[in-house]
N, C-alpha and C positions, 0 to 999 in steps of 0.2 A: 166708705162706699165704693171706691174709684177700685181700693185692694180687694171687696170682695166681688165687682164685675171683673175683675182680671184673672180673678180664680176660679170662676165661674167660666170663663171665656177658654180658660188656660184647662182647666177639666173636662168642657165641652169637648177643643180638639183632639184630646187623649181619648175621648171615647168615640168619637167617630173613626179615628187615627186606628183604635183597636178596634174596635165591627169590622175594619175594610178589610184586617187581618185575618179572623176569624171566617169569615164571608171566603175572602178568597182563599183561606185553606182546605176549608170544604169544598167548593170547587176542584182543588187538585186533586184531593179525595178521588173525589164523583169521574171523575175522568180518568184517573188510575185506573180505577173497577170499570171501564167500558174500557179500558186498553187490556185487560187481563182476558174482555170477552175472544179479544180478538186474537188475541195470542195461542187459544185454544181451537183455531180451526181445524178442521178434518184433513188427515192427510191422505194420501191416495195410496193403497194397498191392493195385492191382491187378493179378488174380492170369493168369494163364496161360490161356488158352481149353485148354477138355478135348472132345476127338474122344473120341465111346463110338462104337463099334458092335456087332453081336450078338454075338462073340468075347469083346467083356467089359462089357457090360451089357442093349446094348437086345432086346426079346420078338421084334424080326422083324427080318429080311435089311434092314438100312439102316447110314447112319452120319448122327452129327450132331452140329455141337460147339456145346459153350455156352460162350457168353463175358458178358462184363462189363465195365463202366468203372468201379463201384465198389468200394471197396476192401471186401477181408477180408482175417483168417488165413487159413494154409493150409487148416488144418484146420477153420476154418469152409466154406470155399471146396469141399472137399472133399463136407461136410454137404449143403452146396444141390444142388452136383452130381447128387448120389446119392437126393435127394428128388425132382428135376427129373427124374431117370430112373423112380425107381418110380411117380410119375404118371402120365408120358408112357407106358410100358408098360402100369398099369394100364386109362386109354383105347384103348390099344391091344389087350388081353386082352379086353375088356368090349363092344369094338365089334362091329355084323355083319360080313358078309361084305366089303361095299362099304367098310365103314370100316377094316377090315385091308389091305383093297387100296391104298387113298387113301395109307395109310403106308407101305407099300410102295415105290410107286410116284413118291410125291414124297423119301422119304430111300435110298430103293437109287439111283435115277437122276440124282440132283445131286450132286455131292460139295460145294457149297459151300454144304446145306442147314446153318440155324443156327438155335439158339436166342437171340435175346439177351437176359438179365434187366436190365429198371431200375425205377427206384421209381416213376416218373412218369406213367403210364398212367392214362390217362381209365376204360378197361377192365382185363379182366383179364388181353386178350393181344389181340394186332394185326398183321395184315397190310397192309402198306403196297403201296401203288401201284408195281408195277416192281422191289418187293424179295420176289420171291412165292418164296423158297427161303430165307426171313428172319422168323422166330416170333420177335415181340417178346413177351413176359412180364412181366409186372408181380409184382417179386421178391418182394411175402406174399401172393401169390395162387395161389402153384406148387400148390397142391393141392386148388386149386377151379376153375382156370381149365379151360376143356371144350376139351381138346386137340381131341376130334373135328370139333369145328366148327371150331376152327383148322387145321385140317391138309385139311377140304374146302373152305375157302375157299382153301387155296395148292394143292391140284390144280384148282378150277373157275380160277383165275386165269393161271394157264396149260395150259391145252388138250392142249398135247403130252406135258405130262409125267403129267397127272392122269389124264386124259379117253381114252377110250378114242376114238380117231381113225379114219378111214376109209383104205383102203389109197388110196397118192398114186401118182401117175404111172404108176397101173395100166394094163394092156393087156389085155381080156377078148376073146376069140376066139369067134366066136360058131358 
């Protein structure tokens, strides 16, 4: 009786001894596979140029995309986007007459009007010579930079698109 409580006793501990093994290799399992979740985080690229127009974000009849060469998340990329709009609207809302027109007139009538962001900027946004449907911005300045002087220096820099012109190759009958 005494040999088979000690076998009894001596097989119990084998079996709890093996469950704790079992038990805890499952465990490592289960936390391997939540390390693997983590190991597949998003990295940050350059992201997609995004076309808004009034249908889904800008204050007036235009469209404009902003793009970038620097990398973000999406979801940062998303951020700037939608800060870059409520700016560029807020100039837009806040301007005269003349200054609703200017936005009008330079993003309804181009379609390859653009914003670009980069960090490098002497200023706080720039129009270049010959790239007059091309708002450079200087990417921590989105909410200081004075859209409205940016946007009538790219209607005074082309004439036809800004400027209110004189009828051409008229024939006035006297």
């Amino acid at each position: 009786m005494k040999k088979t409580r000690k076998h009894l006793t001596v097989m119990a501990i084998i079996a709890i001894i093996t469950l704790s093994f079992i038990v805890l290799s499952c465990d490592d399992e289960d936390n391997n596979d939540n390390n693997d979740t983590t190991t597949q985080e998003e990295t940050p690229s350059v992201p997609s140029p995004k076309t808004i127009t009034q249908a889904n974000g800008l204050a007036f009849d235009g469209t404009v995309t902003i793009r970038t060469s620097d990398l973000y998340l999406n979801a940062d990329w998303n951020a700037v986007v939608a800060n870059v709009i409520t700016a560029f609207n807020a100039a837009y809302t806040n301007g005269n007459g003349a200054a609703k027109t200017r936005f009008g007139n330079v993003f309804a009538n181009d379609a390859n009007a653009q914003i670009v962001l980069v960090n490098n900027l002497a200023n706080n946004w720039e129009v270049r010579d010959n790239e007059f449907s091309t708002l450079y911005l200087k990417t921590d300045s989105i909410s200081t930079a004075s859209y409205a002087d940016a946007v009538r220096q790219m209607a005074t820099s082309v004439p036809e698109v800004g400027k209110a012109t004189p009828a051409k190759h008229s024939v006035f009958l006297g």
